[in-house]
PDB file of N, CA, C and O in Angstrom:
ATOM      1  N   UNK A   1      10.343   0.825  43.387  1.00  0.00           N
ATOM      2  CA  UNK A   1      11.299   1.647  42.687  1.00  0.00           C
ATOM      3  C   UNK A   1      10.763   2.078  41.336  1.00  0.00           C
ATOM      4  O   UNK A   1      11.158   3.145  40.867  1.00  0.00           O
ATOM      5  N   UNK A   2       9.802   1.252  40.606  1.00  0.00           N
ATOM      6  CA  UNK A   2       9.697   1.697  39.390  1.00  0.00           C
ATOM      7  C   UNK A   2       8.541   2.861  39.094  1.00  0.00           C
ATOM      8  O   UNK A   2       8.032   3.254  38.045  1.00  0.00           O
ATOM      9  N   UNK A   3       8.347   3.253  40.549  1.00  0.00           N
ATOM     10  CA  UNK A   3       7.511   5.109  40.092  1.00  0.00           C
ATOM     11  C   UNK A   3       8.285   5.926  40.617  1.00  0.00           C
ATOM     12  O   UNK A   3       8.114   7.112  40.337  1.00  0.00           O
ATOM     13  N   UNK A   4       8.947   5.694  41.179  1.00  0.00           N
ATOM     14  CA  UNK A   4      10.020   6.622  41.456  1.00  0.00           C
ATOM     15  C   UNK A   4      11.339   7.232  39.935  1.00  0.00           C
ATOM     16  O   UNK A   4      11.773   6.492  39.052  1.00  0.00           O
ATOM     17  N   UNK A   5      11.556   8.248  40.057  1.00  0.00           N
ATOM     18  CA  UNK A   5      12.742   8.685  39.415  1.00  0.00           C
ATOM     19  C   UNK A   5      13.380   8.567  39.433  1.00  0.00           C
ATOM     20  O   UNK A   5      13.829   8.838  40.547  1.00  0.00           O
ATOM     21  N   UNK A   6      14.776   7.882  38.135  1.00  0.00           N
ATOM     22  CA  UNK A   6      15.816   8.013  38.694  1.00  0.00           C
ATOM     23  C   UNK A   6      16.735   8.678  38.040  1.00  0.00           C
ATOM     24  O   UNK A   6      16.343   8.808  36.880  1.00  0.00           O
ATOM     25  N   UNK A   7      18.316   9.428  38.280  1.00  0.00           N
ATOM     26  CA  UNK A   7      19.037  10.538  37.552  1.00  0.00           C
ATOM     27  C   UNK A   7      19.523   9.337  36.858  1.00  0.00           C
ATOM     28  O   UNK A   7      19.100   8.328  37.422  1.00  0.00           O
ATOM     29  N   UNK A   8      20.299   9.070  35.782  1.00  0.00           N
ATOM     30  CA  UNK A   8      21.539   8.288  35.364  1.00  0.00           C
ATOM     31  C   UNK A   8      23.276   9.195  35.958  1.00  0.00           C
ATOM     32  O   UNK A   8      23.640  10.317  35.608  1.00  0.00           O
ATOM     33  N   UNK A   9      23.834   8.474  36.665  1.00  0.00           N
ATOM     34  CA  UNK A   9      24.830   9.103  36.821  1.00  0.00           C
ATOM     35  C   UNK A   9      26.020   8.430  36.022  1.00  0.00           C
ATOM     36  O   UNK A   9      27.147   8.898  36.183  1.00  0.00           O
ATOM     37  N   UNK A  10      25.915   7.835  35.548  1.00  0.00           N
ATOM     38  CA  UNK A  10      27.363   7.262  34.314  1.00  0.00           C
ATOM     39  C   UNK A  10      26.656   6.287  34.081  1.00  0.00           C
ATOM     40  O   UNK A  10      25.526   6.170  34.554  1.00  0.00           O
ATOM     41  N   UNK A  11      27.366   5.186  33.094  1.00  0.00           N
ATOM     42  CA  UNK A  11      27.740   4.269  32.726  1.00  0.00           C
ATOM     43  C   UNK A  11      28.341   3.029  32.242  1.00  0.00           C
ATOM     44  O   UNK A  11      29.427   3.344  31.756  1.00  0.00           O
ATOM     45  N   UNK A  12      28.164   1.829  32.147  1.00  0.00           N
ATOM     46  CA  UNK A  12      29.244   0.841  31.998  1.00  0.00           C
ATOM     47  C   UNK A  12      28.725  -0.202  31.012  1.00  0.00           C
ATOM     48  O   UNK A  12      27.625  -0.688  30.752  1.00  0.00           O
ATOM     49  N   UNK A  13      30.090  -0.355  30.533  1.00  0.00           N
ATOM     50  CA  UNK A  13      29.960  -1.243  28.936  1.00  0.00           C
ATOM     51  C   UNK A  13      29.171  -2.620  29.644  1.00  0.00           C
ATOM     52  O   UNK A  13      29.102  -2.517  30.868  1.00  0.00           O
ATOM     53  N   UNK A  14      28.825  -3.349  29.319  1.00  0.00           N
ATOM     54  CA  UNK A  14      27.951  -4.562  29.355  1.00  0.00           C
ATOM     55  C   UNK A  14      28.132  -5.389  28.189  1.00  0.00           C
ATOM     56  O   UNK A  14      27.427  -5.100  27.223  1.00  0.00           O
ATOM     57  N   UNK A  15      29.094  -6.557  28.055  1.00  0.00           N
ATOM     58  CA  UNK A  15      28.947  -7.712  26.780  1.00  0.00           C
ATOM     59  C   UNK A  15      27.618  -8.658  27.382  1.00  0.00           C
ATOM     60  O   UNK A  15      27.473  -9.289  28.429  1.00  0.00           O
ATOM     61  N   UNK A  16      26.879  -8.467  26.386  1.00  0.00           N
ATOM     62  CA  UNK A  16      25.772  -9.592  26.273  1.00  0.00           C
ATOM     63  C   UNK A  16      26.204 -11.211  26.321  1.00  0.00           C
ATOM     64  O   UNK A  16      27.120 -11.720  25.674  1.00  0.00           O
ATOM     65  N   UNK A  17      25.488 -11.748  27.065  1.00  0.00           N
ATOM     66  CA  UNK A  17      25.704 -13.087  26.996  1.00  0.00           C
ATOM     67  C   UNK A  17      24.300 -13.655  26.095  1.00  0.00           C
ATOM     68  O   UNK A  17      23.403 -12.878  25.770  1.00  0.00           O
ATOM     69  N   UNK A  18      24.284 -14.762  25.843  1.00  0.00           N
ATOM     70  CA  UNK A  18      23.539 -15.678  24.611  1.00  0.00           C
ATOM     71  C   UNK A  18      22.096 -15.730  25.895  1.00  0.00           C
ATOM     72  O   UNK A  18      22.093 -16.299  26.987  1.00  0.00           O
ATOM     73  N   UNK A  19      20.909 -14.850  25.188  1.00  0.00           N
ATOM     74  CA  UNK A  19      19.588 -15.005  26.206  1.00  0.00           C
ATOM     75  C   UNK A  19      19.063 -14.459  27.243  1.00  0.00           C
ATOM     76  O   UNK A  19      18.156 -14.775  28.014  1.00  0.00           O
ATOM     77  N   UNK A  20      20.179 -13.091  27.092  1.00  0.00           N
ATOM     78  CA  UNK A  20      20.077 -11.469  27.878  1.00  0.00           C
ATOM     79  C   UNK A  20      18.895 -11.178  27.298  1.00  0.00           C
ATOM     80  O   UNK A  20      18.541 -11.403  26.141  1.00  0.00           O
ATOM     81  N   UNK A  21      18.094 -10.475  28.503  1.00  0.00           N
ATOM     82  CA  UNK A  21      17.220  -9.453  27.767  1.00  0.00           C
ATOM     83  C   UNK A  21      17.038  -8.593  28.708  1.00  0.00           C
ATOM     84  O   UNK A  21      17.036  -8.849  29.912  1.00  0.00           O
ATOM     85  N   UNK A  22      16.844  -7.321  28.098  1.00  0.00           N
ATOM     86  CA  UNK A  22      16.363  -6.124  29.123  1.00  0.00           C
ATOM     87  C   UNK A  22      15.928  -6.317  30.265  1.00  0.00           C
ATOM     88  O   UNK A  22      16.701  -5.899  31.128  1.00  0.00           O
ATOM     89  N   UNK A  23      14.797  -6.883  30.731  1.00  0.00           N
ATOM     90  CA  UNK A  23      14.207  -7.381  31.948  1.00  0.00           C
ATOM     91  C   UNK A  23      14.794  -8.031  33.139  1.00  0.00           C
ATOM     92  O   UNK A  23      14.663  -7.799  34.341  1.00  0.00           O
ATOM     93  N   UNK A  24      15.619  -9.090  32.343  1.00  0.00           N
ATOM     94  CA  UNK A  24      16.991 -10.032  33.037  1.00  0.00           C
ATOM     95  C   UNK A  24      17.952  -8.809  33.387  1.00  0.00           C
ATOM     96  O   UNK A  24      17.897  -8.484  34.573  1.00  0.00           O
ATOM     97  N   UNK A  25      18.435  -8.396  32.944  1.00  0.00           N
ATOM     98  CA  UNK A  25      19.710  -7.416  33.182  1.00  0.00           C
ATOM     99  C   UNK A  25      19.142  -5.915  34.246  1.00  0.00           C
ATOM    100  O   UNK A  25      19.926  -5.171  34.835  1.00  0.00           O
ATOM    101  N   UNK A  26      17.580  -5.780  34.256  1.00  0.00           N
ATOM    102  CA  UNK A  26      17.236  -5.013  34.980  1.00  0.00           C
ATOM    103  C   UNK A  26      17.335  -5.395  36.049  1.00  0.00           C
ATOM    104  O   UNK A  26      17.867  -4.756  36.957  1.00  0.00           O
ATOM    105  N   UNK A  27      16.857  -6.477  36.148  1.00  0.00           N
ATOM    106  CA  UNK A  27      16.752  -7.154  37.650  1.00  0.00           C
ATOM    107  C   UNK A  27      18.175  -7.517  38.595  1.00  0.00           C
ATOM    108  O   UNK A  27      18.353  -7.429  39.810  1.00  0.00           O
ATOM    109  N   UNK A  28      19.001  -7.914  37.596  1.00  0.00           N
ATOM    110  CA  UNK A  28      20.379  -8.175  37.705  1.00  0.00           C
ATOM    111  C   UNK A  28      20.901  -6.876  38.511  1.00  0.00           C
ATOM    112  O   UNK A  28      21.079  -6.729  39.720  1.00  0.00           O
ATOM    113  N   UNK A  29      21.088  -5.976  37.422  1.00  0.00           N
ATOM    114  CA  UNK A  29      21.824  -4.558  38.061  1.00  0.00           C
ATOM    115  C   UNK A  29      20.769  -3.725  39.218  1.00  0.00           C
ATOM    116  O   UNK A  29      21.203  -3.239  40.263  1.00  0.00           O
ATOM    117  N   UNK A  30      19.126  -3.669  38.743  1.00  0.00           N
ATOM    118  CA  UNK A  30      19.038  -2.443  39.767  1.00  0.00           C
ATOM    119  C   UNK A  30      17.653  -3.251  40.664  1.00  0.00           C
ATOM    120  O   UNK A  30      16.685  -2.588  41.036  1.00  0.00           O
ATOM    121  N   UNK A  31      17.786  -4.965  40.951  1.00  0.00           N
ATOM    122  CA  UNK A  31      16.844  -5.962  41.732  1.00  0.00           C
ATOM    123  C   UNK A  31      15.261  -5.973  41.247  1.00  0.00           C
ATOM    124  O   UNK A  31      14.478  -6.768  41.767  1.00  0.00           O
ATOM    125  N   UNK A  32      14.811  -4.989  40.159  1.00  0.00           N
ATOM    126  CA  UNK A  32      13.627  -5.073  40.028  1.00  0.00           C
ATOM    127  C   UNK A  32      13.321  -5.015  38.103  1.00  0.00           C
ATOM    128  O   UNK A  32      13.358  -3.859  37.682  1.00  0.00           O
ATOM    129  N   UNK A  33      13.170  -5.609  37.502  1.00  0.00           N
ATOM    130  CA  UNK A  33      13.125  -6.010  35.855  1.00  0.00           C
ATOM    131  C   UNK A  33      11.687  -4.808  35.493  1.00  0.00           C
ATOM    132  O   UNK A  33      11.180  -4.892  34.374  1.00  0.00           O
ATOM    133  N   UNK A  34      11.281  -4.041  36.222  1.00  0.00           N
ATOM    134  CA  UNK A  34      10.322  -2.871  35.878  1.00  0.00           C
ATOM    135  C   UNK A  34      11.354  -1.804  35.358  1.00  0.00           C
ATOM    136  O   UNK A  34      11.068  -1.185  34.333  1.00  0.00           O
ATOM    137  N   UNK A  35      12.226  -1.622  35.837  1.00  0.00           N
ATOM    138  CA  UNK A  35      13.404  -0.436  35.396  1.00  0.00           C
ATOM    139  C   UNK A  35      14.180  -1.033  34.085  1.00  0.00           C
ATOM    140  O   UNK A  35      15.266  -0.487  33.887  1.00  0.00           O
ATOM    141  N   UNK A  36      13.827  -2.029  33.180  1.00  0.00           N
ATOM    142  CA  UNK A  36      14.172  -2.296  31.812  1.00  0.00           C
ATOM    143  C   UNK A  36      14.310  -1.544  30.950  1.00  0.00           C
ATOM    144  O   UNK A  36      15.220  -1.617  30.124  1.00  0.00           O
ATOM    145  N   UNK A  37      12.910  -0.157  30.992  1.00  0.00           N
ATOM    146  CA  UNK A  37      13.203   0.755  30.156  1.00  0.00           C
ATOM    147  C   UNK A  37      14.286   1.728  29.905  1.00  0.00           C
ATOM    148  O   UNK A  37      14.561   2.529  29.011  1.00  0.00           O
ATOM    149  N   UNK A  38      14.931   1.257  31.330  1.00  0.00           N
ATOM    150  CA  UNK A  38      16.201   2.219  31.634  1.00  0.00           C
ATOM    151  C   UNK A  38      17.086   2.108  31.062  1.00  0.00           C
ATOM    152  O   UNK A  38      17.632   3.141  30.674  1.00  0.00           O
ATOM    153  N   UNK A  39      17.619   0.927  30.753  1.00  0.00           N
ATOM    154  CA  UNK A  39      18.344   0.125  29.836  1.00  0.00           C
ATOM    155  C   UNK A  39      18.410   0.017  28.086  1.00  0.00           C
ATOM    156  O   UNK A  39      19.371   0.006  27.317  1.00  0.00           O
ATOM    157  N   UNK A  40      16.953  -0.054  27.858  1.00  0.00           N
ATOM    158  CA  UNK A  40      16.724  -0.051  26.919  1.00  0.00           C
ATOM    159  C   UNK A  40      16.821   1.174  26.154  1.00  0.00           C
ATOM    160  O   UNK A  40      17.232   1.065  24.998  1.00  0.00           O
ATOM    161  N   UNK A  41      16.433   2.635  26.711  1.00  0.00           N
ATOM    162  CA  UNK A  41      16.480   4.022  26.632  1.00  0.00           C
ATOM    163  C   UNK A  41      17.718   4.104  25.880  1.00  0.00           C
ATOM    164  O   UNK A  41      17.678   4.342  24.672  1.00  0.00           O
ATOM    165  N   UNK A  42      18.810   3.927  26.492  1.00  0.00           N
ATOM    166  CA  UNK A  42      19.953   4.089  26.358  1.00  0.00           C
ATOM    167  C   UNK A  42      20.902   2.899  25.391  1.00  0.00           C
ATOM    168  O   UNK A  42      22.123   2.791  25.277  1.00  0.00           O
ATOM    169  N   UNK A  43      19.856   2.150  24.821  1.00  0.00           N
ATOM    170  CA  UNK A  43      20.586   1.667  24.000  1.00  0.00           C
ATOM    171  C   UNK A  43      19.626   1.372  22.883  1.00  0.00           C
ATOM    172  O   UNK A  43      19.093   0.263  22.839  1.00  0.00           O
ATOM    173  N   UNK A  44      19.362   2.311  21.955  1.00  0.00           N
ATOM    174  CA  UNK A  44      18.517   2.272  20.290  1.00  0.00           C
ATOM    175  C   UNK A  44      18.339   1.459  19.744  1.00  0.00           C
ATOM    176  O   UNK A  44      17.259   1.065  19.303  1.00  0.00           O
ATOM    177  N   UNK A  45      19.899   0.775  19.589  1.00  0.00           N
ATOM    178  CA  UNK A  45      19.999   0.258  18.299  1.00  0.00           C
ATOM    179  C   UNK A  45      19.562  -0.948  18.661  1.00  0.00           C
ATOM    180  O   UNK A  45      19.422  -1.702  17.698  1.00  0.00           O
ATOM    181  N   UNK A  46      19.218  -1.536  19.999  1.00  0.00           N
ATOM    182  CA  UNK A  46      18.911  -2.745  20.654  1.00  0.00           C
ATOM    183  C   UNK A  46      17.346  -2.652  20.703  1.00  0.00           C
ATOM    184  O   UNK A  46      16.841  -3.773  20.644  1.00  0.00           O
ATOM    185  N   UNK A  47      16.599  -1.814  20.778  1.00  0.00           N
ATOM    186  CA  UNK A  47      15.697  -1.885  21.050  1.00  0.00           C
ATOM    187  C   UNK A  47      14.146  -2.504  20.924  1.00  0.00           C
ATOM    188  O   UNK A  47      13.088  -2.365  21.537  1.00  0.00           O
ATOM    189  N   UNK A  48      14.624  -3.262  19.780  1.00  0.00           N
ATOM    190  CA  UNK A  48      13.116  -4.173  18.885  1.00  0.00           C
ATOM    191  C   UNK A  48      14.286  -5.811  19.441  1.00  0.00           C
ATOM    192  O   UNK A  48      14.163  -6.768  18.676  1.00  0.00           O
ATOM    193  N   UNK A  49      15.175  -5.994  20.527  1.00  0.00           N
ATOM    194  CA  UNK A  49      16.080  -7.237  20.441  1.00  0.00           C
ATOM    195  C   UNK A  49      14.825  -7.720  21.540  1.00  0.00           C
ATOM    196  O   UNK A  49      14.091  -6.891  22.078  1.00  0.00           O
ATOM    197  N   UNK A  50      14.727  -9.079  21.752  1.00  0.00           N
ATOM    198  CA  UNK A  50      14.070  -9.623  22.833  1.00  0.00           C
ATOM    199  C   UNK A  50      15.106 -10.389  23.466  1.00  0.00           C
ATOM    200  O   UNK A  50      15.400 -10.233  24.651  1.00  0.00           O
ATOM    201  N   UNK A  51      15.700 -11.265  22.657  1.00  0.00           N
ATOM    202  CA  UNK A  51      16.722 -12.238  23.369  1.00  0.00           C
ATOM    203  C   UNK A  51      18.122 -11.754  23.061  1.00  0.00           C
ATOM    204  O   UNK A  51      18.338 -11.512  21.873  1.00  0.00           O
ATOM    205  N   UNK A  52      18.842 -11.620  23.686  1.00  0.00           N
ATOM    206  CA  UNK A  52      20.278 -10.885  22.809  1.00  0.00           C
ATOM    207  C   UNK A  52      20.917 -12.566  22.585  1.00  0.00           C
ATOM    208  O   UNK A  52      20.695 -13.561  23.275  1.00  0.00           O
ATOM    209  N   UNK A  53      21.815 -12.407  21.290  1.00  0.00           N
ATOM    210  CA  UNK A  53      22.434 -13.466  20.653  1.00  0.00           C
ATOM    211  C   UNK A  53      23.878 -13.992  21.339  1.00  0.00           C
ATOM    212  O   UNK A  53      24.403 -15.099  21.219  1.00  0.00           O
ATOM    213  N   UNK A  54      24.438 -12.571  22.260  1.00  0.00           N
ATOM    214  CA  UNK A  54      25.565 -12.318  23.138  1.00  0.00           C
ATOM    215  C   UNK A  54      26.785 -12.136  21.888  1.00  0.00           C
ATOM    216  O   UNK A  54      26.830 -12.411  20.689  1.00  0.00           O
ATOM    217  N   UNK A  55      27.729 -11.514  22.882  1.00  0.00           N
ATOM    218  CA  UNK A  55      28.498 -10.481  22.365  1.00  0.00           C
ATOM    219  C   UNK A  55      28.166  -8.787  22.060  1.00  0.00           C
ATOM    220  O   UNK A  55      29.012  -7.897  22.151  1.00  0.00           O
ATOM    221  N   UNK A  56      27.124  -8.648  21.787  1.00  0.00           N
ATOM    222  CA  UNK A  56      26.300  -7.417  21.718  1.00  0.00           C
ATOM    223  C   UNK A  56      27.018  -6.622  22.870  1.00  0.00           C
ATOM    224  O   UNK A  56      26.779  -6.975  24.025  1.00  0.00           O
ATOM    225  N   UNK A  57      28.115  -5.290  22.579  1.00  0.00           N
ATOM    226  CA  UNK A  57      27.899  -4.545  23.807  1.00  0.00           C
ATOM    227  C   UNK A  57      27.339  -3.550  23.911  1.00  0.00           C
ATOM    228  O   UNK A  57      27.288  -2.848  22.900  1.00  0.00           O
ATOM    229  N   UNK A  58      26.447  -2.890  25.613  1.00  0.00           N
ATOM    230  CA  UNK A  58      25.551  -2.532  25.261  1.00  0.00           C
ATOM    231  C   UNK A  58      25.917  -1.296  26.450  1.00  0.00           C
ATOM    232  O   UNK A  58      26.738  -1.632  27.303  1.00  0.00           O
ATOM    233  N   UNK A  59      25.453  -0.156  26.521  1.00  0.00           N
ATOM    234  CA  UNK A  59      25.483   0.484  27.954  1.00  0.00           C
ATOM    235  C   UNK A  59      24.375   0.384  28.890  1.00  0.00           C
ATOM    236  O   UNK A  59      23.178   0.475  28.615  1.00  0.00           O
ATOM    237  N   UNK A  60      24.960   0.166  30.137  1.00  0.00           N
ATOM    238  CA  UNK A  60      24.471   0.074  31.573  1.00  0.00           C
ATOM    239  C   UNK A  60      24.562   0.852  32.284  1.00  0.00           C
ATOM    240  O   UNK A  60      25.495   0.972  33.077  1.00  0.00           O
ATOM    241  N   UNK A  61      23.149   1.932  32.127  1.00  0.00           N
ATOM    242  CA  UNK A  61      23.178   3.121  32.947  1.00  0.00           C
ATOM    243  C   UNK A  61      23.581   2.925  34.331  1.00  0.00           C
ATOM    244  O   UNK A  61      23.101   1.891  34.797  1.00  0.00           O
ATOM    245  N   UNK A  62      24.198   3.485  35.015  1.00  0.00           N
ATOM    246  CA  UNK A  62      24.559   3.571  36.571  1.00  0.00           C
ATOM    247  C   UNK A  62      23.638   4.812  37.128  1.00  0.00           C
ATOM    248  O   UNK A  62      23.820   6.017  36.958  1.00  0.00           O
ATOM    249  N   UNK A  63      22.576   4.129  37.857  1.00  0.00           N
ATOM    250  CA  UNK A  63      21.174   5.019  38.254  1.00  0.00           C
ATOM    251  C   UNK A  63      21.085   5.262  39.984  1.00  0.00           C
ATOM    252  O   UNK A  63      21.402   4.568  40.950  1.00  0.00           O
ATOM    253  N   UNK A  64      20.599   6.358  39.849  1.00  0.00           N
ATOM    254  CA  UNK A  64      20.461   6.965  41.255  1.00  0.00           C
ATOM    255  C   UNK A  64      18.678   7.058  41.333  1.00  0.00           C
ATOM    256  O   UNK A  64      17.975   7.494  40.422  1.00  0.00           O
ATOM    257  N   UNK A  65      18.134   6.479  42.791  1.00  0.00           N
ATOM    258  CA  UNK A  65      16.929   6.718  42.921  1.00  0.00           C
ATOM    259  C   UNK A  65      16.541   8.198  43.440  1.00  0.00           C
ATOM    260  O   UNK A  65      16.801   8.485  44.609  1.00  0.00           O
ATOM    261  N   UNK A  66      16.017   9.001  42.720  1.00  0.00           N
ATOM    262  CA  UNK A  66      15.820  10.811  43.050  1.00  0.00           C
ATOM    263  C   UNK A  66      14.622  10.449  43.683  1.00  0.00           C
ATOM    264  O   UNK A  66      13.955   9.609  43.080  1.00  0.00           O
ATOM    265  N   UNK A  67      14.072  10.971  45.002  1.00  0.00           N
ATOM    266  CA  UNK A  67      13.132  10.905  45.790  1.00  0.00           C
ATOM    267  C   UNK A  67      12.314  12.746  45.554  1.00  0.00           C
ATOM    268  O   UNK A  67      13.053  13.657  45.927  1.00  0.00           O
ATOM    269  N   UNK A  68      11.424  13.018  45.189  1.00  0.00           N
ATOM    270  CA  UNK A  68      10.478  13.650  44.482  1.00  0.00           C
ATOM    271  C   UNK A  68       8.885  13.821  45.455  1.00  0.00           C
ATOM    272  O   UNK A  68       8.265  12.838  45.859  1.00  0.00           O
ATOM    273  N   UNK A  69       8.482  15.134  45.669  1.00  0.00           N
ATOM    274  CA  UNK A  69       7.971  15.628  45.966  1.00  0.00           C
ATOM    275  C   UNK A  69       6.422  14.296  46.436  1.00  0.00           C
ATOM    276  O   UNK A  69       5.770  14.188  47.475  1.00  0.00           O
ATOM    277  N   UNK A  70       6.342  13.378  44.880  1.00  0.00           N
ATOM    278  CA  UNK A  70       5.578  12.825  44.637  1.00  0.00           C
ATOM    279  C   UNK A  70       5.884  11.330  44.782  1.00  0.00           C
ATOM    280  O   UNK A  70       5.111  10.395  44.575  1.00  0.00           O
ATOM    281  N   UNK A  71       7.171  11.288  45.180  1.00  0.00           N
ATOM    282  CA  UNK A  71       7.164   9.264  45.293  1.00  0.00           C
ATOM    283  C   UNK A  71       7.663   9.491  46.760  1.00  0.00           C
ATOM    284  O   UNK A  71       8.137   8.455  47.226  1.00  0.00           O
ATOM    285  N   UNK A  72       7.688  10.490  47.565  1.00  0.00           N
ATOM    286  CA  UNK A  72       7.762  10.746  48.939  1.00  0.00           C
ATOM    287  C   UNK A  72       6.727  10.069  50.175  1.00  0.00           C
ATOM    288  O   UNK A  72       5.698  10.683  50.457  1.00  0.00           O
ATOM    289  N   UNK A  73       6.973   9.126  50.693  1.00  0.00           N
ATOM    290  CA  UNK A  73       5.864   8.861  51.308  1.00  0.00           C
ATOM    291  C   UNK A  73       5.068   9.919  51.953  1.00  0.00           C
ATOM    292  O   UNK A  73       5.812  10.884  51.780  1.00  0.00           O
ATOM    293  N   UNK A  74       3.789  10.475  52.738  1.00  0.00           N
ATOM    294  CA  UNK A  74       3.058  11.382  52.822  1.00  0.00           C
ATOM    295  C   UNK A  74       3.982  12.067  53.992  1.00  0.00           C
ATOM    296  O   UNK A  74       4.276  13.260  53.920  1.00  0.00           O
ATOM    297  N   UNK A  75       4.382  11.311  54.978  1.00  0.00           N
ATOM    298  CA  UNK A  75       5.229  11.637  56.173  1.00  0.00           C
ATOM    299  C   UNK A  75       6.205  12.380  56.062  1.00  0.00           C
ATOM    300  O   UNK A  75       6.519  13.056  57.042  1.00  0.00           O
ATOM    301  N   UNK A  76       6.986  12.477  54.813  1.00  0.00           N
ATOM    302  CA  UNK A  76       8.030  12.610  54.636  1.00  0.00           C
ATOM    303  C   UNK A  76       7.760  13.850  53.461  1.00  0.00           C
ATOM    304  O   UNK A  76       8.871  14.073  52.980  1.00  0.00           O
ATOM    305  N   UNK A  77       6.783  14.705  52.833  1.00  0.00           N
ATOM    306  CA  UNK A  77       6.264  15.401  52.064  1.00  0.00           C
ATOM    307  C   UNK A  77       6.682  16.728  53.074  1.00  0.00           C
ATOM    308  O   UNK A  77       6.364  17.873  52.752  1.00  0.00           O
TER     309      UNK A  77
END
């Protein structure tokens, strides 16, 4: 999933718990902690955090995988 594209189609509030981090919460919501940046994108003011302290709320893009000319397997081109 993580060369593939994906659209954001909404989002949802997310309270941090004590020892969240981007990676954890990637894996959580979309099974693979490579799509972190997705997360992180969309939230600035978080962005230098490694461990969140919790309470922090944060948005949780709601992502669609866009299948692309180029993450198409060859068969399917």
């Amino acid at each position: 999933m993580s060369n593939r594209k994906v659209e954001v189609k909404g989002y949802k509030a997310y309270v941090c718990r004590q020892g969240d981090s981007f990676d954890l919460l990637a894996a959580q919501a979309y099974g693979t902690e490579t799509m972190a940046h997705v997360i992180a994108q969309e939230n600035p003011d978080y962005i230098d955090v490694l461990l969140f302290d919790g309470g922090e709320t944060i948005r949780l893009p709601l992502v669609e995988t866009v299948e692309t000319p180029d993450t198409l397997p060859p068969w399917r081109r």
